[in-house]
N, C-alpha and C positions, 0 to 999 in steps of 0.2 A: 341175130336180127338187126341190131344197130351195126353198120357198116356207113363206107362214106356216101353211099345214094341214100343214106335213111331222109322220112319223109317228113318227122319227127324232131323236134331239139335232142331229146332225154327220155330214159326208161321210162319217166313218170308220166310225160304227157302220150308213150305210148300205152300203160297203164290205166290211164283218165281214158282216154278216148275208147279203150276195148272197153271197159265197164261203162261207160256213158252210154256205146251201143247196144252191147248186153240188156239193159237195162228196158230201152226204148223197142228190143226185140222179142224180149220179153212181154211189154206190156200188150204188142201190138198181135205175137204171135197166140195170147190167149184170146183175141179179139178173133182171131182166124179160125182156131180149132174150134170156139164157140158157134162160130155162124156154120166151116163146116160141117161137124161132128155131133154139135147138139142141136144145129137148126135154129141157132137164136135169129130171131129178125126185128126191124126196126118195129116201132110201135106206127097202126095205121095212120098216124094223124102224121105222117111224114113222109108217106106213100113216094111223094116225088123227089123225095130225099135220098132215097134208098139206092138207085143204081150209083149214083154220084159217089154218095159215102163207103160202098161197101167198094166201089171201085178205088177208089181214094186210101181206105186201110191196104187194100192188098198190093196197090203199088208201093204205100210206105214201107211197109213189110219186107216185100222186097227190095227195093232199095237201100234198105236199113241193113238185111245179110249182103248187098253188093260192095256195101260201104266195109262191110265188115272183115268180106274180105279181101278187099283193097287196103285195108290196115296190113295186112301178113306179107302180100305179094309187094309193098312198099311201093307202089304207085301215086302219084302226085293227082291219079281221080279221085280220091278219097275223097280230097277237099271238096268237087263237085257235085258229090254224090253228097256229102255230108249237109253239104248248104241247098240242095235241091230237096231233100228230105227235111231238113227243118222250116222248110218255108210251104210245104206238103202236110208238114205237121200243123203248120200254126194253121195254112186255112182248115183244114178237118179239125183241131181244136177248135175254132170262133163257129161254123158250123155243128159241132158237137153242143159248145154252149149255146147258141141260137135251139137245138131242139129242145134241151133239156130245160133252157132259163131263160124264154121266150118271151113270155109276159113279164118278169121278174129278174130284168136284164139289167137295170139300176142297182138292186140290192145285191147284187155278186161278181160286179164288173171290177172291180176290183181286186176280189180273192182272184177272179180268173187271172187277169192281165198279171200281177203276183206272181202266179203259180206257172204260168208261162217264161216268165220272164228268169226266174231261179231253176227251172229244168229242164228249160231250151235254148233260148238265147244265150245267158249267161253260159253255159258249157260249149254250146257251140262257138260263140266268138273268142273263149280262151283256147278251145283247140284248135283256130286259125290263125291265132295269136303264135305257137306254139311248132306251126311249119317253120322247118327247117329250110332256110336261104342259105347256102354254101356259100362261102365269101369269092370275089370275084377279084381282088388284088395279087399281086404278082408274089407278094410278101408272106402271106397266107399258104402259097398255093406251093411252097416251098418241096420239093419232096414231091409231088404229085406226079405222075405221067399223063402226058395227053394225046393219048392214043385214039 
C-alpha cells in the first residue's frame, strides 16, 4: 500500500484515517438501515425538516464510503471528499442539535461545540496535516526516474 504516490506520510495516519472513517460509517450507516428497514422518521414537529435531513444523512453516508474508498485506490480526492463530508457533517450536526435542543440551546451549546470539535474537526484537520507532499528538490529526488 505505501509506495512512492502514497497519499499519506506513515502506516499510522493511514491507520487513523480508515478507523476515523469506519467509525463516522458506522454511525451514519445505522441512521440509514434504521430509516430504511425499520421506518424510523423524524418526529412531526420537524415535518419541514425531514426531506433536508434525511437527504443530508444519505449523502454523508455516501460520501463517507467514497472517501473510504479513496483511501485504498490512493488518490489525492480523499482529501476532498474528506473535508466536504465534514463540513456536511457539522451542518447536519447544528441541525440535529437545533431539533433536539431547540428551546434549550444555551444549556448544551457547549457539550455540543465539544463533542464536535474532538470527533470532527480535530481528526479531520490532523489527517490533512498528515498528506503527504513529495519533496520537489533536485537532492531528494536522487534515484528517481522521470518518465
Amino acid at each position: 500500500m505505501l509506495h512512492d504516490e502514497r497519499i499519506l506520510k506513515n502506516k499510522f495516519a493511514y491507520f487513523f484515517t480508515i478507523v476515523f472513517l469506519l467509525g463516522w460509517i458506522i454511525y451514519y450507516g445505522v441512521f440509514a438501515i434504521n430509516i430504511l428497514l425499520r421506518g424510523y422518521r423524524l418526529s412531526e414537529k420537524y415535518v419541514e425538516f425531514r426531506f433536508f435531513a434525511y437527504f443530508l444523512n444519505f449523502i454523508v453516508f455516501v460520501l463517507l464510503i467514497v472517501t473510504f474508498i479513496h483511501i485504498f485506490k490512493e488518490s489525492k480526492k480523499m482529501f476532498a471528499y474528506l473535508n466536504i463530508t465534514g463540513f456536511l457533517i457539522i451542518i447536519l450536526g447544528s441541525l440535529s442539535f437545533y431539533m433536539n435542543y431547540g428551546e434549550l440551546w444555551k444549556t448544551y451549546i457547549n457539550s455540543f461545540l465539544i463533542t464536535l470539535f474532538i470527533f470532527l474537526i480535530v481528526p479531520t484537520l490532523f489527517i490533512n496535516y498528515l498528506r503527504h507532499s513529495p519533496a520537489k528538490n533536485e537532492i531528494e529526488n536522487i534515484g528517481t526516474h522521470n518518465d
